[in-house]
Residue frames as qw, qx, qy, qz and C-alpha x, y, z in Angstrom:
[[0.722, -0.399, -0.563, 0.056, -48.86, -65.26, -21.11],
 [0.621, -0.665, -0.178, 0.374, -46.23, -63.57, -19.09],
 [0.520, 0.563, 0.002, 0.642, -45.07, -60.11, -19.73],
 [0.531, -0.646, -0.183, 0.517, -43.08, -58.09, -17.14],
 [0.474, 0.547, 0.175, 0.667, -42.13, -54.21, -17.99],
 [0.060, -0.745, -0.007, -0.664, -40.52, -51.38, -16.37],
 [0.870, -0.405, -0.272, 0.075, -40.16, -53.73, -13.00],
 [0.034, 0.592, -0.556, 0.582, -38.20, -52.26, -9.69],
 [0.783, -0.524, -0.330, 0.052, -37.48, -54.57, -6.56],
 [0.085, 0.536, -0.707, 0.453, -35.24, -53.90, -3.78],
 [0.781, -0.454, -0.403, 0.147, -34.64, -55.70, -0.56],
 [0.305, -0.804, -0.306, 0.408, -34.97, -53.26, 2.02],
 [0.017, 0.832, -0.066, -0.551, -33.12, -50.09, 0.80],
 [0.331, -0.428, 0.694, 0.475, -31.36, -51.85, -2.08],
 [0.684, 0.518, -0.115, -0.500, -32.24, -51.72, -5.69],
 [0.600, -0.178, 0.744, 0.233, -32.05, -55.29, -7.18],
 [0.450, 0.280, 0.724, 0.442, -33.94, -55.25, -10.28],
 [0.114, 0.569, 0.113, -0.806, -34.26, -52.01, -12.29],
 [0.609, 0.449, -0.258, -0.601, -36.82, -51.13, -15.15],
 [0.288, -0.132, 0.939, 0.133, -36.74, -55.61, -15.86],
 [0.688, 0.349, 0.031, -0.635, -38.54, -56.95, -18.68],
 [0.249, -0.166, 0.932, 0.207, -39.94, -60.01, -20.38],
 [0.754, 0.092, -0.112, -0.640, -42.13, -61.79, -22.04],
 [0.005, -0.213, 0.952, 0.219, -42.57, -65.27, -22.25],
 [0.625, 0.076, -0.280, -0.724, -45.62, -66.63, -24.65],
 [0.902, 0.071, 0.187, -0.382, -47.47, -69.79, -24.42],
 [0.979, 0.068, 0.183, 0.057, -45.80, -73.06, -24.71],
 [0.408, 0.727, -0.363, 0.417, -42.06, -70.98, -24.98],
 [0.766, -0.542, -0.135, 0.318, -39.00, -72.05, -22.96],
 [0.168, 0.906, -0.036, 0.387, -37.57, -68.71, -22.21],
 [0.673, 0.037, -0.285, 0.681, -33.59, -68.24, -20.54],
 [0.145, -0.959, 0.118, -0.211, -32.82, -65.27, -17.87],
 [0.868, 0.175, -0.214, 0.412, -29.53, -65.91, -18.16],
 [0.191, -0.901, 0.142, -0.364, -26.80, -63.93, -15.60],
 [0.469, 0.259, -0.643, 0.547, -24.08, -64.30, -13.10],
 [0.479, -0.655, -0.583, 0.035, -25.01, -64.97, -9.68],
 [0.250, -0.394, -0.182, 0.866, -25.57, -61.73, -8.06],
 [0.079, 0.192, 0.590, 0.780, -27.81, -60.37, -11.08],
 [0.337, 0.027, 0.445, -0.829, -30.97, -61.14, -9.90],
 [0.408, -0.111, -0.729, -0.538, -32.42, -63.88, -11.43],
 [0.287, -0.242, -0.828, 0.417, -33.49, -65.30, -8.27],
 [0.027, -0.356, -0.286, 0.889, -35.23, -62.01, -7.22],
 [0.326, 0.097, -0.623, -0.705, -36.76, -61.72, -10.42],
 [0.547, -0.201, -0.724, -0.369, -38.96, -64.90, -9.51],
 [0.073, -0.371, -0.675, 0.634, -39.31, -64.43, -6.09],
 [0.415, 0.296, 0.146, -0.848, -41.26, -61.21, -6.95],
 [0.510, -0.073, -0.664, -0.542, -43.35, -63.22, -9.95],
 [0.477, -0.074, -0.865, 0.138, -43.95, -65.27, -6.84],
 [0.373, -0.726, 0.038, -0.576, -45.07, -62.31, -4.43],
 [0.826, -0.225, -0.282, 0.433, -42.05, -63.66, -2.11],
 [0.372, -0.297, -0.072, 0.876, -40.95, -60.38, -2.60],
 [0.299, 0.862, 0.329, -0.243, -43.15, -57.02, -3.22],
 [0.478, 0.540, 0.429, 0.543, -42.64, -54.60, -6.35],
 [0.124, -0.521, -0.281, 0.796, -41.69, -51.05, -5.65],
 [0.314, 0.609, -0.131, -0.716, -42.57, -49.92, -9.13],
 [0.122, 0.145, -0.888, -0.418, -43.53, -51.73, -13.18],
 [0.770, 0.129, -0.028, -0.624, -46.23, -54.24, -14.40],
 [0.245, -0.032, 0.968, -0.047, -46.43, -58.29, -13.95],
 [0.581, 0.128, -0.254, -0.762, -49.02, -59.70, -16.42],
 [0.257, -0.052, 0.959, 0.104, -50.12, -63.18, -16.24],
 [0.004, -0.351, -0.693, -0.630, -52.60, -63.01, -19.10],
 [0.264, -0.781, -0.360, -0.435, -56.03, -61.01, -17.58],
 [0.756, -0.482, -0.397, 0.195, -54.03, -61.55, -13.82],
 [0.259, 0.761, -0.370, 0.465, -51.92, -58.45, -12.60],
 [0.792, -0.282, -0.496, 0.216, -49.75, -60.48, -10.21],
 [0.143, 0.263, -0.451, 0.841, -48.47, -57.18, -8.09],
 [0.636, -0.153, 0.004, -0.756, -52.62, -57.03, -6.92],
 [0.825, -0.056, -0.444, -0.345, -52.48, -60.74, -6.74],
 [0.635, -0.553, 0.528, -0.115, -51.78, -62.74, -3.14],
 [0.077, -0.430, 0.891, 0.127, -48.96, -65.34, -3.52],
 [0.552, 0.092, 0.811, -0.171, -51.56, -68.29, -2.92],
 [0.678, 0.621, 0.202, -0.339, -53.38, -67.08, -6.09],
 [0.404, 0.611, -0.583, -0.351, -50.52, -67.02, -8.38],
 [0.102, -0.070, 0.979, 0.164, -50.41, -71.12, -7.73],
 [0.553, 0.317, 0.702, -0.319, -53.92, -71.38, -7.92],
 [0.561, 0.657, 0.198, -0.463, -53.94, -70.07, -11.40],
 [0.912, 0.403, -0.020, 0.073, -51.09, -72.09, -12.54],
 [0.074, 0.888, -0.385, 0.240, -47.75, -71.01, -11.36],
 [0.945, -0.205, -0.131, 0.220, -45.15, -73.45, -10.58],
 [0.010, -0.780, 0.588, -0.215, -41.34, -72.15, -8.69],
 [0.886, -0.296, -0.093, 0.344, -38.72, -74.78, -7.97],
 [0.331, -0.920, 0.203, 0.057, -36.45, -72.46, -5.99],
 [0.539, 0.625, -0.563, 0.034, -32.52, -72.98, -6.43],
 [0.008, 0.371, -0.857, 0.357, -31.88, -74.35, -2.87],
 [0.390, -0.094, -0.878, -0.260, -34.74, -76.63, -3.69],
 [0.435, -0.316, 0.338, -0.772, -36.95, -75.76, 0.16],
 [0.661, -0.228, -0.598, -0.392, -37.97, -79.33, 1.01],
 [0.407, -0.707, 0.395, -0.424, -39.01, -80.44, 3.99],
 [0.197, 0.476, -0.857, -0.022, -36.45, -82.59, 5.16],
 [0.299, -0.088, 0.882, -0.355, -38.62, -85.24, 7.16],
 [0.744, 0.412, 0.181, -0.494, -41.33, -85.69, 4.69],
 [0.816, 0.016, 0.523, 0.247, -41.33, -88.19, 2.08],
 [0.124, -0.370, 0.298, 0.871, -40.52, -87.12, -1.18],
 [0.036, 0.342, 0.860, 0.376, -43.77, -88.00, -2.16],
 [0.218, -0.766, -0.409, 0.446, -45.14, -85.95, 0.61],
 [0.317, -0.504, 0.091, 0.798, -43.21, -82.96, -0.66],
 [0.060, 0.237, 0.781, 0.574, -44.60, -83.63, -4.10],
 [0.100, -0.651, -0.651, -0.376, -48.09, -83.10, -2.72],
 [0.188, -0.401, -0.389, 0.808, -47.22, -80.56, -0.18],
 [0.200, 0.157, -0.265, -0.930, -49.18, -77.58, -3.11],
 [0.372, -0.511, -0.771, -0.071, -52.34, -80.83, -2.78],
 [0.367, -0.483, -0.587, 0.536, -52.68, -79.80, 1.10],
 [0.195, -0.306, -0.010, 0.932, -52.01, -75.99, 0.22],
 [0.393, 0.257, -0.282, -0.837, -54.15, -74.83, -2.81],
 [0.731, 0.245, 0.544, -0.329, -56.98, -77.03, -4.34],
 [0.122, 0.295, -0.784, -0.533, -55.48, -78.60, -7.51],
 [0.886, 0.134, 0.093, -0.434, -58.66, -80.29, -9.73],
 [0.965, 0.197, -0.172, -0.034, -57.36, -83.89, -10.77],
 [0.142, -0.718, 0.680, -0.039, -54.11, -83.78, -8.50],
 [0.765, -0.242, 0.597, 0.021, -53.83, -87.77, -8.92],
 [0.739, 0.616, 0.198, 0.186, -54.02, -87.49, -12.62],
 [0.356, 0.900, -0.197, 0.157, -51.48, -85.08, -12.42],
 [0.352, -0.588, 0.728, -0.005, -49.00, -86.61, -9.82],
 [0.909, 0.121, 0.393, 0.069, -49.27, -90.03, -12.37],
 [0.509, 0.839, -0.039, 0.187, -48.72, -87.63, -15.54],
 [0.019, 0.926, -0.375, -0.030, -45.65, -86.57, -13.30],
 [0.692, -0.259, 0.671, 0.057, -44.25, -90.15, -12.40],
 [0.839, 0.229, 0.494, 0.018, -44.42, -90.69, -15.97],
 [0.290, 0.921, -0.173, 0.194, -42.26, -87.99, -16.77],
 [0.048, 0.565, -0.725, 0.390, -39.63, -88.62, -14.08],
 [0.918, -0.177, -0.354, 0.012, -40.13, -92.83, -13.13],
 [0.684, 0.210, -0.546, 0.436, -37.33, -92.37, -11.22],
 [0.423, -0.366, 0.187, -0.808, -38.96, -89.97, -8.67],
 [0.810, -0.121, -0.393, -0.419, -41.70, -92.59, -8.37],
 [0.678, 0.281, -0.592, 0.333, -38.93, -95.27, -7.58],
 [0.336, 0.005, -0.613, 0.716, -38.04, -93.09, -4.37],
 [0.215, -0.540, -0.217, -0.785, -41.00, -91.63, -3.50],
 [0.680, -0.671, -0.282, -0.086, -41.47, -93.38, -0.23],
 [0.571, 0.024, -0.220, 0.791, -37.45, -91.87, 1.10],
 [0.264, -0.854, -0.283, 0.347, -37.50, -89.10, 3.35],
 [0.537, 0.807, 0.007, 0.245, -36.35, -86.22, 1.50],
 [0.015, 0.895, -0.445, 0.018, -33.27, -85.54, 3.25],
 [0.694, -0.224, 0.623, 0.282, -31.74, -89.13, 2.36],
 [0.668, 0.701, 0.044, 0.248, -31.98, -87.97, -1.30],
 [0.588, -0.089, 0.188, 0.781, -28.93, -86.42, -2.96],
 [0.009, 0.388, -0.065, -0.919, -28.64, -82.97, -4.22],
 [0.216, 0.017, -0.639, -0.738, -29.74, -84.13, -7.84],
 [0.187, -0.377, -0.900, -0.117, -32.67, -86.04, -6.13],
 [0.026, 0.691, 0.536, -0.485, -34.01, -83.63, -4.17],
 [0.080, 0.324, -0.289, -0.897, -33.69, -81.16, -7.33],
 [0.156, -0.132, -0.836, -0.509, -36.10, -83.64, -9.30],
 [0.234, -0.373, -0.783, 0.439, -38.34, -83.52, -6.28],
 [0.131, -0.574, -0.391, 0.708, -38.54, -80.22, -6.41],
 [0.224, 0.166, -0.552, -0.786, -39.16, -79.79, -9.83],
 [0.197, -0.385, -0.900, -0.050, -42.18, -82.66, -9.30],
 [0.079, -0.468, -0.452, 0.755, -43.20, -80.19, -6.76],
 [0.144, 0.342, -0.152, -0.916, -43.54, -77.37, -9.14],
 [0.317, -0.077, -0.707, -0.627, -45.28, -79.27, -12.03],
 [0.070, -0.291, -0.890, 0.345, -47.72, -80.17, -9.35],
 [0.276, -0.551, -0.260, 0.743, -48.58, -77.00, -9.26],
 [0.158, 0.545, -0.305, -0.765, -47.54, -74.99, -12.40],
 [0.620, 0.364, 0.690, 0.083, -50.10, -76.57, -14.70],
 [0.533, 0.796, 0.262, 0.114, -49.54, -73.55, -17.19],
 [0.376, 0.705, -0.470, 0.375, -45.86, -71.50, -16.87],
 [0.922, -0.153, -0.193, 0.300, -43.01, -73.31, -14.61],
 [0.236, 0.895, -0.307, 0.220, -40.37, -71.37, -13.05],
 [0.952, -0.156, -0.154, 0.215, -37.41, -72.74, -12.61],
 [0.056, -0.935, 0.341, -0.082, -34.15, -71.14, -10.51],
 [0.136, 0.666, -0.730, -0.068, -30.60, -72.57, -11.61],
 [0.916, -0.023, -0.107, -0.386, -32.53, -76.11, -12.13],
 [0.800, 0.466, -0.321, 0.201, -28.91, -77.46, -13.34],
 [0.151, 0.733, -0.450, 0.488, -26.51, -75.85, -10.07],
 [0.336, -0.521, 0.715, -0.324, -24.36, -78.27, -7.76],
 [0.933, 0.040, 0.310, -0.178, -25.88, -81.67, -8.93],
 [0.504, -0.226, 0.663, 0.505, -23.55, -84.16, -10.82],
 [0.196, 0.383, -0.369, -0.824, -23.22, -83.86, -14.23],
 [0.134, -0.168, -0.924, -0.317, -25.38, -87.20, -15.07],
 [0.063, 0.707, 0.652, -0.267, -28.39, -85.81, -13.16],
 [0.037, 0.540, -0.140, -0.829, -27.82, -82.16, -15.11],
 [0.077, 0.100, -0.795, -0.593, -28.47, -84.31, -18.32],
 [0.079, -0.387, -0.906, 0.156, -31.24, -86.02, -16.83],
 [0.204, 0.700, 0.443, -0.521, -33.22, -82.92, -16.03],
 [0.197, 0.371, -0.425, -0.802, -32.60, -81.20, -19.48],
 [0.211, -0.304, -0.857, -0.358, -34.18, -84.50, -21.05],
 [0.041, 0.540, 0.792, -0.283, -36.82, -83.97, -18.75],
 [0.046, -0.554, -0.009, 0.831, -37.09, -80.10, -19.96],
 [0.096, 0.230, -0.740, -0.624, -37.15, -81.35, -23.22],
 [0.130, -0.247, -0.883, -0.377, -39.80, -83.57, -22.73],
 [0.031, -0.571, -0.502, 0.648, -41.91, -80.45, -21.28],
 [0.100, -0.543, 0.221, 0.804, -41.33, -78.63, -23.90],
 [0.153, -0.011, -0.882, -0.445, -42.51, -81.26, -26.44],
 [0.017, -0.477, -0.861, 0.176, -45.80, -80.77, -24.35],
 [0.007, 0.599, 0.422, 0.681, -45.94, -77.36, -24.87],
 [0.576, -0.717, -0.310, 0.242, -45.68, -76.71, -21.12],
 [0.252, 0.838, -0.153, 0.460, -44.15, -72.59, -20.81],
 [0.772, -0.484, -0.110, 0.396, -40.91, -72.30, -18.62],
 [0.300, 0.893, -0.224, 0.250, -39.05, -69.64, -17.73],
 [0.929, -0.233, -0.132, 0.257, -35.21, -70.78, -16.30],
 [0.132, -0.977, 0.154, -0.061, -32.90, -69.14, -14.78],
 [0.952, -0.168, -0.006, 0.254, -29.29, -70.04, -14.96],
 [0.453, -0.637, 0.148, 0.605, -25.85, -68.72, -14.53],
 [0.193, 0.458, -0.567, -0.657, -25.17, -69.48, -18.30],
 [0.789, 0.263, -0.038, -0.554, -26.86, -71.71, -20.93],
 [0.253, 0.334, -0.858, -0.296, -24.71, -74.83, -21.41],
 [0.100, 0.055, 0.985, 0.130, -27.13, -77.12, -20.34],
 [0.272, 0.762, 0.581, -0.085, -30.67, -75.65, -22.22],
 [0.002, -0.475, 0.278, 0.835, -29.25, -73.44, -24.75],
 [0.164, -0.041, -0.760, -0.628, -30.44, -75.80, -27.49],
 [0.008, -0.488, -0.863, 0.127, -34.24, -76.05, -25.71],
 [0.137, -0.487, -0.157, 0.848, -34.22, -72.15, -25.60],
 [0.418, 0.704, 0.450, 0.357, -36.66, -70.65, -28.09],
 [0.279, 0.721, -0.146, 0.617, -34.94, -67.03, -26.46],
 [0.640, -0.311, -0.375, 0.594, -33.23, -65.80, -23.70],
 [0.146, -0.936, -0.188, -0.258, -32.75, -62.68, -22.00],
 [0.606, 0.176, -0.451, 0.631, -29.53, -61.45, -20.22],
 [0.391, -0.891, -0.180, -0.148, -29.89, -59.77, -16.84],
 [0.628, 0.155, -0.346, 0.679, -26.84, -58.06, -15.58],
 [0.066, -0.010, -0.257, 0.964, -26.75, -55.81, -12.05],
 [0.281, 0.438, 0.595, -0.613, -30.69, -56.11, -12.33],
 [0.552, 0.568, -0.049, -0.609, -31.36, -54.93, -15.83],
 [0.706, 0.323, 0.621, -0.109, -32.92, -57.33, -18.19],
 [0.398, 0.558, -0.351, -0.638, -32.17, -57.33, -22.33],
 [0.827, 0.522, 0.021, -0.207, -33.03, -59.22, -24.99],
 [0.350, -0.579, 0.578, 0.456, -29.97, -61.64, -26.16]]
């Protein structure tokens, strides 16, 4: 589905990710595990064309996302919930949900914001709250809604688990879990793996930019 090889970014003169590689296959939830400062973040920005590619190869099956504009990579299934979550703060968090409605033509978006409420009922629950009266962990769930709006075939998620309490950290793993049991592909970025080591079918380690197999 998604295979990345030989991949250079900087930001502006600075090399962030050198020669990076992955893969992650169809209905695999795949770790890029690292200390912040690595570049995991960077890593999906560029998948995201947030940030250009000085050199390498982004596959998304037939789709070479360096050639592809940003808008396309959601239209063709691409979902990012960023780490500092980017909602906007005066919208509901229902709004914020469909903000990728307004943006890209999604076929059966009601079928798919139900499917999501019925993954995360608590979402629902608040969905008429302006998103900056959530908490951290709420707007993180948000923004994961967000994505699955969106990423109807690979999900990236960036440190999904960082700064929420530890009862909403649980909460999203179950929810990971019960992606995963759909067969929905996610790749997740986190500092370290305690809380989706055991969801991990593999992982990758990225240190200083370069990517390996762990």
């Amino acid at each position: 589905m998604l295979e990345i090889d030989n991949l250079n970014v900087s930001i502006g003169p600075v090399p962030i990710i050198r020669d990076g590689a992955l893969r992650v296959k169809p209905g695999e939830m795949i770790g890029l595990i690292g200390p912040n400062g690595a570049g995991k973040t960077t890593m999906m920005r560029a998948i995201m064309g947030h940030l250009g590619v000085q050199s390498g190869t982004m596959d998304f099956d037939h789709f070479k996302l360096p050639q592809t504009p940003p808008q396309d990579r959601a239209r063709i299934g691409i979902g990012y919930m960023p780490e500092d979550r980017k909602l906007v703060p005066h919208l509901s968090a229902e709004e914020n949900i469909l903000l990728p409605v307004w943006a890209v033509d999604i076929p059966d978006a009601e079928d798919r914001l139900n499917w999501i409420y019925g993954l995360m009922p608590e979402v629902q629950a608040f969905r008429a709250r302006s998103a900056n009266s959530l908490s951290g962990g709420q707007q993180k769930l948000v923004a994961l809604a967000r994505a699955l709006m969106i990423g109807g075939r690979l999900i990236l998620l960036d440190e999904p688990s960082e700064g929420i309490a530890p009862v909403l950290a649980r909460r999203i793993s179950e929810i990971l879990r019960d992606l995963k049991s759909e067969g929905v592909s996610i790749l997740i970025a986190e500092s370290n793996d305690h809380h989706c080591a055991d969801l991990l079918d593999r992982s990758y380690r990225i240190e200083r930019g370069a990517t390996r197999a762990a």
